[in-house]
C-alpha positions as CSV (number, residue, x, y, z in Angstrom):
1,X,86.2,86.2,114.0
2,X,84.2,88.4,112.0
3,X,85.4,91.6,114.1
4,X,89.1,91.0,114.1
5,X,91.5,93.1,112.0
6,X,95.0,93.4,111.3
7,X,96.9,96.6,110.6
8,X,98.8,97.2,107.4
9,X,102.0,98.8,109.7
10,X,102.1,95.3,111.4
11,X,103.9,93.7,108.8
12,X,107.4,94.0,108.8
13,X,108.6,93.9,104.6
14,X,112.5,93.6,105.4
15,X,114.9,94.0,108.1
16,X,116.4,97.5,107.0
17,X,112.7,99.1,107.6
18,X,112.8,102.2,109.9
19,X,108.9,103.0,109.1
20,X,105.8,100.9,109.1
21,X,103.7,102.9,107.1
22,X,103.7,105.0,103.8
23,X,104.3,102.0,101.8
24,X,101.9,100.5,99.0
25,X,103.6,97.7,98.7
26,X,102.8,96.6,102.3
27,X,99.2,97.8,101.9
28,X,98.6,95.4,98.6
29,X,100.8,92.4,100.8
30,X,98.5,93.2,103.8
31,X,95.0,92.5,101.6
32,X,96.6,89.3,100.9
33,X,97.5,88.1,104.0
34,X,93.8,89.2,105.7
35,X,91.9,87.4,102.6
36,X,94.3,84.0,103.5
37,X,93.9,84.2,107.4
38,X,90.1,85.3,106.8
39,X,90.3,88.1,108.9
40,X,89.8,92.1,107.7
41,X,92.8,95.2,107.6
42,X,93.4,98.3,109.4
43,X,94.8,100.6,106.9
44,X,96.9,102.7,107.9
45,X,96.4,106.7,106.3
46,X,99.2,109.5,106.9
47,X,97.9,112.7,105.5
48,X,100.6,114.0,103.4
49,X,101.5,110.5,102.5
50,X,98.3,110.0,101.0
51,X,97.8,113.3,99.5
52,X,100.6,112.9,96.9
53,X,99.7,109.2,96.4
54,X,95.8,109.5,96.3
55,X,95.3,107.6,93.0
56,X,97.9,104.6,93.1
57,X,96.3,104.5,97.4
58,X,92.4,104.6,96.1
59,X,93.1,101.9,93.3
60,X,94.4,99.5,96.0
61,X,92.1,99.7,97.8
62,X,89.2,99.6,95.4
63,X,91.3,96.0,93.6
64,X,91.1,94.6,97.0
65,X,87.8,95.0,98.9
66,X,86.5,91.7,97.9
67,X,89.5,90.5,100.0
68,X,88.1,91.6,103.0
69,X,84.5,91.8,104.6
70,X,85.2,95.4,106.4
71,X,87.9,98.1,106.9
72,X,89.2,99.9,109.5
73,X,91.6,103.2,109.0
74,X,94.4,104.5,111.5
75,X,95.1,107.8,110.6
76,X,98.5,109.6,111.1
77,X,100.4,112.6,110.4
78,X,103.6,114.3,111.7
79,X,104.0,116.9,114.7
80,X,104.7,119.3,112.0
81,X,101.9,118.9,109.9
82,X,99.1,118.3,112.6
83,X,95.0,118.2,111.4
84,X,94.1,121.8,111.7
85,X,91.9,124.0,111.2
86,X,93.8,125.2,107.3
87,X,93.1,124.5,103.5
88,X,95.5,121.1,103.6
89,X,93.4,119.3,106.3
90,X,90.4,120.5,104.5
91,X,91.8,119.2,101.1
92,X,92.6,116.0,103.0
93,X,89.0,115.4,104.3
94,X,87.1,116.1,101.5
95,X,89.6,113.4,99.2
96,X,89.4,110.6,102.1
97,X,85.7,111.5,101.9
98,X,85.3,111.0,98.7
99,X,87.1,107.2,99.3
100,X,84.4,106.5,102.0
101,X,81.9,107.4,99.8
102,X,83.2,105.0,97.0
103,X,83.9,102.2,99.4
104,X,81.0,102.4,101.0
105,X,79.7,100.7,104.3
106,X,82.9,98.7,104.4
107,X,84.3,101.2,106.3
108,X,83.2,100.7,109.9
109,X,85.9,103.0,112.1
110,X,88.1,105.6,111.8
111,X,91.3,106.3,114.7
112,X,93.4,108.6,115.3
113,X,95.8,109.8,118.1
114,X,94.6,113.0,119.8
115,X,98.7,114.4,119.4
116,X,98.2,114.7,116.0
117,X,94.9,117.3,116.3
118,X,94.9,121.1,116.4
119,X,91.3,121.2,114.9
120,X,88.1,118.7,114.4
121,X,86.5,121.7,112.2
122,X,87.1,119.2,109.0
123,X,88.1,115.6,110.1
124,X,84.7,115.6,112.1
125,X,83.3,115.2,109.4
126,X,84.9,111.9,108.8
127,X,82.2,110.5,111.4
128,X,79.5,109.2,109.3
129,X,76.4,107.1,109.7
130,X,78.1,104.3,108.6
131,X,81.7,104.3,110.9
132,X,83.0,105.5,114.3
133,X,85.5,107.9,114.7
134,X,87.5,107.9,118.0
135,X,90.6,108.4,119.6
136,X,93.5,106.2,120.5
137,X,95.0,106.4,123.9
138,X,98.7,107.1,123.5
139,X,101.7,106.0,124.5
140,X,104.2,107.4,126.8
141,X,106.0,109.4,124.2
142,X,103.1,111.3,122.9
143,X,102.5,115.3,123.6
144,X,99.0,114.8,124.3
145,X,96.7,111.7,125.0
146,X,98.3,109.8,127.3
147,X,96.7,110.9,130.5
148,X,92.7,110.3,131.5
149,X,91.9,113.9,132.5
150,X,92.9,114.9,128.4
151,X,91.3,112.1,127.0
152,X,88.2,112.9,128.9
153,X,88.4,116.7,128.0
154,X,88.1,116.2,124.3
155,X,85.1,113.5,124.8
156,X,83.6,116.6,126.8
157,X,83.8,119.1,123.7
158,X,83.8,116.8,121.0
159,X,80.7,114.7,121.8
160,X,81.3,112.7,118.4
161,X,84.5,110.9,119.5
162,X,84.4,107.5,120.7
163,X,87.3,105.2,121.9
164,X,90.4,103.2,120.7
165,X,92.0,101.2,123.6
166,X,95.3,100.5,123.2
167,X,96.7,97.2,125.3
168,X,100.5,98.0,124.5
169,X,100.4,101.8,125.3
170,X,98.0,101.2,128.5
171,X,100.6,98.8,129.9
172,X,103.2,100.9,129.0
173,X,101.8,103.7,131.1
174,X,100.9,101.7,133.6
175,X,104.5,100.5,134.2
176,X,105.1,104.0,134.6
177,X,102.7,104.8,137.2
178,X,100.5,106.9,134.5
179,X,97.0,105.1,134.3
180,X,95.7,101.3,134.8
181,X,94.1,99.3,133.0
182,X,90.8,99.3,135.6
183,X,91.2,103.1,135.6
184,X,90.6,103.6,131.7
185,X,87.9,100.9,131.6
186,X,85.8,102.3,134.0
187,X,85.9,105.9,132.8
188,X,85.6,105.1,129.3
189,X,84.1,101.6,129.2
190,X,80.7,103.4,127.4
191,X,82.7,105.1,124.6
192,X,85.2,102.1,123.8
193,X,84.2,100.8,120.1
194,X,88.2,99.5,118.7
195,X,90.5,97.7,120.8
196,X,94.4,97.4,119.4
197,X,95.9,94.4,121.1
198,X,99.6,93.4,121.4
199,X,102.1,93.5,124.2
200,X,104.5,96.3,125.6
201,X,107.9,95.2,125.2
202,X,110.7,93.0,122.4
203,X,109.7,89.7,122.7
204,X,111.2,88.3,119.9
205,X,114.1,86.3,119.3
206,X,115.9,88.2,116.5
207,X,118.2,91.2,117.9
208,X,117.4,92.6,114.6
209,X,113.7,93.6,115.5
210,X,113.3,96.5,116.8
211,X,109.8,97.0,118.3
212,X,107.9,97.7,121.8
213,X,104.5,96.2,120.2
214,X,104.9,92.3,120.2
215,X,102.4,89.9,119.1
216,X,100.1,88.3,122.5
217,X,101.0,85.2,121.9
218,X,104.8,85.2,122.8
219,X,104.4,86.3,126.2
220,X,101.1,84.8,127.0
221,X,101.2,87.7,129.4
222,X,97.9,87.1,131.9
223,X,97.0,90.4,132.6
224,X,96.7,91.3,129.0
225,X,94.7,87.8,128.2
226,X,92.4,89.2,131.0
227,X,91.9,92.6,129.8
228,X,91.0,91.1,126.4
229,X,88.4,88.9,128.0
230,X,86.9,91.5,129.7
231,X,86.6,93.6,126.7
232,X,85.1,91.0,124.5
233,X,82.7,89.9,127.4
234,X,81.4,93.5,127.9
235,X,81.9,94.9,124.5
236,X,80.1,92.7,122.1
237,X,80.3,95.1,119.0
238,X,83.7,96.0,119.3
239,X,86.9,95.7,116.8
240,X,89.9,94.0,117.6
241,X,92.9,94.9,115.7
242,X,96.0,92.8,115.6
243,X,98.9,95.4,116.5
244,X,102.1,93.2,117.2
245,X,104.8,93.1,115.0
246,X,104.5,90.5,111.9
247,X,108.6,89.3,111.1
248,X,109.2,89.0,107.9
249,X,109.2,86.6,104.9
250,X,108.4,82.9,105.5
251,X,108.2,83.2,109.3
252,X,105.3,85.7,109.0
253,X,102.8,83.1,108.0
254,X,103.1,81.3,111.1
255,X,104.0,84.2,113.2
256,X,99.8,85.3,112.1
257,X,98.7,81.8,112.6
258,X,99.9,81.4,116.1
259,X,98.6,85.0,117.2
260,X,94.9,84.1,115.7
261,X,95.2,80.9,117.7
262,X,96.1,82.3,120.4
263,X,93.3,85.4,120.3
264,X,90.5,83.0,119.4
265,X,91.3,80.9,122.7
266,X,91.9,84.3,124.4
């Protein structure tokens, strides 16, 4: 599948792992694993993270794109250290800019979560000829982006933005009475480009693993298989990324296998 992707935080490195992202190791094991299931990477990009590792992150990146045939990035940051209108989301722009630029039209989408914005002033600037950049519905947790009425207030002022549906956080909310499935569709059906796919809930065997994204395929939960249908009926142009967890070590190979299986029957 030409448009299917899996993100870098999906892999799971070793039990003891609190965080899935702000590792390099992960981001050099993920290129490997994409170019041996044929299938491209979500890279995951936390501002401050990035900032302080900008040269060891570009190098990476630039020893691995003949790995892969595109790139998506998943952009994050802390509640104390939001995108804003200040010098340090300025400085951060202009450097992931400049990586864009070098890369070139490999990149095809930016995400981010709306929680993480005080200002578009800079990171609009991220949208480019060449690559979407939308926003992710959230999960119940979130300060901000988790209902319809906010997500459809920052489409109305930011006519840039497109959409990043979320299959783990929509059911999430859902089971909480917040939104439906059918609900988000229809409203934002025309701005929908990226859709992350896995399923709300700990669905694997080891008590070890702690996680409420779990890979499709060890559910089989209908609803969700329908939802991805729909999308990929409707939606011919748009991005699937793999969001479930990957276990570690030997069982990860199959663990991938099994969800790509299981997506391309999907």
């Amino acid at each position: 599948m030409k448009n299917l992707f899996l993100r870098d935080a999906s892999i799971l490195l070793n039990m003891n792992e609190v965080s899935y992202s702000n590792n390099l190791n992960r981001l050099k094991k993920t290129f490997l694993i994409c170019e041996n299931n044929k299938i491209n990477i979500q890279i995951t990009i936390g501002k401050e993270f990035y900032l302080n590792n900008k040269a060891d992150f570009d190098k990476i990146i630039s020893n691995n794109l003949k790995k892969v045939k595109t790139i998506t990035i998943h952009l994050t940051t802390s509640y104390d250290n939001l995108f804003s209108n200040d010098e340090d989301t300025k400085f951060f722009t202009l450097k992931l800019l400049e990586l864009i630029k070098k890369v070139g039209r490999k990149i095809v989408g930016i995400c981010i979560h709306p929680d993480h914005i005080n200002s578009w002033k800079y990171l609009r600037n991220l949208n480019t000829k060449n690559n979407y950049l939308a926003i992710e519905v959230t999960d119940k947790k979130a300060k901000y982006g988790n209902k319809i009425s906010q997500i459809q207030s920052i489409l109305k002022n930011n006519k840039f933005l497109k959409v990043v549906i979320d299959t783990s956080h929509i059911k999430e909310l859902a089971e909480d009475g917040v939104m439906t499935f059918d609900k988000f569709y229809k409203e934002f059906k025309n701005y929908i480009v990226e859709a992350q796919i896995s399923d709300f809930g700990n669905f694997y065997k080891l008590k070890k693993i702690k996680t409420s994204h779990s890979l499709l395929h060890l559910n089989k939960d209908k609803i969700l298989k329908n939802q991805i249908k729909l999308l990929k009926k409707n939606k011919k142009k748009i991005n699937f990324v793999i969001e479930g967890l990957i276990p570690f070590e030997k069982k990860s190979s199959s663990y991938l296998k099994k969800e790509i299986k299981y997506i391309k029957k999907v």
